[in-house]
C-alpha positions in Angstrom: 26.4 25.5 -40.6 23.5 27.8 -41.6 23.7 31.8 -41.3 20.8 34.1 -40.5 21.2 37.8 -40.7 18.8 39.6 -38.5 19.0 43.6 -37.8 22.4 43.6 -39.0 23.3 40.9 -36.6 25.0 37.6 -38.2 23.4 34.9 -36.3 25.1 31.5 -37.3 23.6 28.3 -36.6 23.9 24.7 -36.7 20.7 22.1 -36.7 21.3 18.9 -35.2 19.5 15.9 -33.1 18.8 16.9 -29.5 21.1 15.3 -27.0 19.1 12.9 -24.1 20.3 15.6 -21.1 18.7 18.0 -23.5 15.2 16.9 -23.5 14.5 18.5 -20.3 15.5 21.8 -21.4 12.1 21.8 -23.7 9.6 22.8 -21.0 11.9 25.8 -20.1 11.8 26.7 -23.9 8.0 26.2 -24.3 7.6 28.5 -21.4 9.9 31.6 -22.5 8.4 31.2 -26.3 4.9 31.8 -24.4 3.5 35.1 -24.8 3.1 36.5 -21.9 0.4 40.2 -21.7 1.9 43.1 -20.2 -1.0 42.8 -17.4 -0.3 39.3 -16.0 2.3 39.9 -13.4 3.8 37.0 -11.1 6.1 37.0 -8.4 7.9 33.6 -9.8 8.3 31.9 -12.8 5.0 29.0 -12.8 6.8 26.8 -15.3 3.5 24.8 -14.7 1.9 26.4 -17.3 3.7 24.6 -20.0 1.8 21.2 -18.6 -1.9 23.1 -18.8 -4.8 21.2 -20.7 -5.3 23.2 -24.4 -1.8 25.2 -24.5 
């Protein structure tokens, strides 16, 4: 187990092989690590955007 501390906050963490039923979680985190500008507004999430040519 690793530690990080960050603002004060002790964030442990532990690196290991992704699980199978976890491999489908990877769009999801591609999508929320995208930055997103303040002027682009949406009504839904378009997870599509993780599967666009050149991202």
């Amino acid at each position: 187990m690793s530690a990080l501390t960050l603002g004060g906050l002790d964030m442990s963490y532990i690196i290991r092989e992704m699980r199978k039923e976890e491999v489908s979680l990877l769009d999801d985190f591609l999508y929320e690590a995208i930055f997103i500008p303040v002027w682009y507004s949406f009504d839904e999430k378009d997870a599509s955007i993780v599967k666009r040519k050149g991202l």
